[in-house]
N, C-alpha and C positions, 0 to 999 in steps of 0.2 A: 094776302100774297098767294099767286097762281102755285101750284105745285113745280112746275118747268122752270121757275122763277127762282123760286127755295131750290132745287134740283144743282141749277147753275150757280149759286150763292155756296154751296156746299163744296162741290165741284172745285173752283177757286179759293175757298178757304184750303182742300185737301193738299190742291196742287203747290201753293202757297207754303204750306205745315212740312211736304214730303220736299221738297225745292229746299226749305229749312234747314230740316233735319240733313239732309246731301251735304249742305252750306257747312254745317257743322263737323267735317270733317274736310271736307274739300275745302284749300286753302281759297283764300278771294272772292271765294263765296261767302254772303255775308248770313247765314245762317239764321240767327234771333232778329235781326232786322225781318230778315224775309217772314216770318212767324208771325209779326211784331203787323207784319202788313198785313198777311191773311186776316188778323183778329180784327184792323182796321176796315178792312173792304166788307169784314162779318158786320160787324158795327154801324157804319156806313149804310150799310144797304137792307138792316135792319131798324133803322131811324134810333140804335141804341136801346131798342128792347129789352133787350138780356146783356148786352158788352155796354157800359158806362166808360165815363172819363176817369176815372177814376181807378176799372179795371187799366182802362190805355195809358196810361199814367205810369202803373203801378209796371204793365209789359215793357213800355215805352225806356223803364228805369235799366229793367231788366236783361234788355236787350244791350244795353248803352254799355252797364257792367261786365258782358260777357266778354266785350269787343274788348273791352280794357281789358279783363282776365287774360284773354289769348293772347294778346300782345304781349304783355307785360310776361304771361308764362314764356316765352318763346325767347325772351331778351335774358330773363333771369338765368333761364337755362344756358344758354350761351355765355353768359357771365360769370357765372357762378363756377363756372367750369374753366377759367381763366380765358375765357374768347377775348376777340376784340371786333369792330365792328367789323371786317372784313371777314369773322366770321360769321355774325352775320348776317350779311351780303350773300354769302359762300351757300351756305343754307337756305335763303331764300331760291335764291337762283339753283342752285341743286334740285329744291323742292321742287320749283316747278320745272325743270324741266326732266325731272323723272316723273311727275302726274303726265303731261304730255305725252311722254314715249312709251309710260309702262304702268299707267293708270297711280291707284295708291299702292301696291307695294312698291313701285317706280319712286315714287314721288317718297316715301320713307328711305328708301335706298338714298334718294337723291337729297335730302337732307342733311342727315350722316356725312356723304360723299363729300357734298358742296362744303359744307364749314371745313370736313376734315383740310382740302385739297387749298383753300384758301388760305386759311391758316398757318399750313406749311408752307404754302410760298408766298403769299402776300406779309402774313402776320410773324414772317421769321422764327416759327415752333418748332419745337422738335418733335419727331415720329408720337412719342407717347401724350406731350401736352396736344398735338393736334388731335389725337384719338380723342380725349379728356374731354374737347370744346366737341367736335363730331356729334360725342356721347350724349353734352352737355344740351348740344340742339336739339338732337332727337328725342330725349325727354321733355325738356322742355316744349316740347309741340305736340306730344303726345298727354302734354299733361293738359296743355290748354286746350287742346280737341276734348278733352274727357269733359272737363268743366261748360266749354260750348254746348258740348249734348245733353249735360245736366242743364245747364241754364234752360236746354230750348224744352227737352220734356218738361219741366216746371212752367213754363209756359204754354206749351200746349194743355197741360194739366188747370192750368188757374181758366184759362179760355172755357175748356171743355165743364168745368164746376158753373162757371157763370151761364152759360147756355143750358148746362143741363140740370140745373136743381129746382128743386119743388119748388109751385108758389108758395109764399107764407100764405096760410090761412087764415090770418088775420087780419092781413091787410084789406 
């Protein structure tokens, strides 16, 4: 393979990993999917050299988990904190439309905000239960954002071992 070749292989694996890692904190972006590809298009375009089925398998799992994680942290937190589903609703749409207007502390602000305001008026709370769910959101997505950037380091880390370890000498 030409050097320009491996150059541009690289390239789109980078953009691919760095596109990821964004993913994994930016809501809708799907962060370990995207990772999930980079390793794919690495594999693909290396006939499987160094990336097997088996590593794609094993990301392919990984990725699939993390999605469930961040869901599943985001609902719990909301829940757990007496929410109900309008907050949420509250919370999604808060989120994004504070990432919109004021990047990620916007979109943190707009979390909080969103469950808080739904809550109070849609989910008939009072002032302290609606803080409680607010609260309960914002952890809850900041737990499952922590877990997305572990998941996708541990991925970029499993990719980077297969590509980069010694041959066996005895093979």
């Amino acid at each position: 393979m030409n050097v320009f070749l491996q150059m541009l292989i690289w390239a789109a694996v980078l953009l691919f990993f760095l596109a990821g890692l964004a993913g994994s904190i930016i809501p809708g972006v799907p962060g370990p999917p995207l990772i999930f590809a980079g390793t794919l298009i690495y594999a693909l375009a290396t006939r499987f050299e160094k990336v097997g089925w088996f590593t794609l398998l094993i990301l392919g799992i990984i990725a699939a988990l993390a999605q469930i994680v961040d869901y599943l942290a985001a609902v719990y937190g909301v829940k757990k904190l007496g929410g109900s589903k309008w907050g949420m609703w509250g919370s999604i749409l808060g989120g994004l439309i504070g990432l919109f207007t004021a990047n990620i502390p916007g979109m943190i602000v707009g979390l909080f905000a969103g469950a808080f305001f739904m809550e109070l008026w849609k989910g008939n709370k009072d002032l302290f239960s609606s803080t409680k769910v607010g609260w309960g959101s914002l952890m809850g997505f900041l737990g499952g954002t922590l877990m997305k950037v572990i998941f996708s380091l541990i991925m970029i880390g499993i990719f980077l071992v297969d590509v980069f370890q010694p041959m066996n000498l005895l093979e």
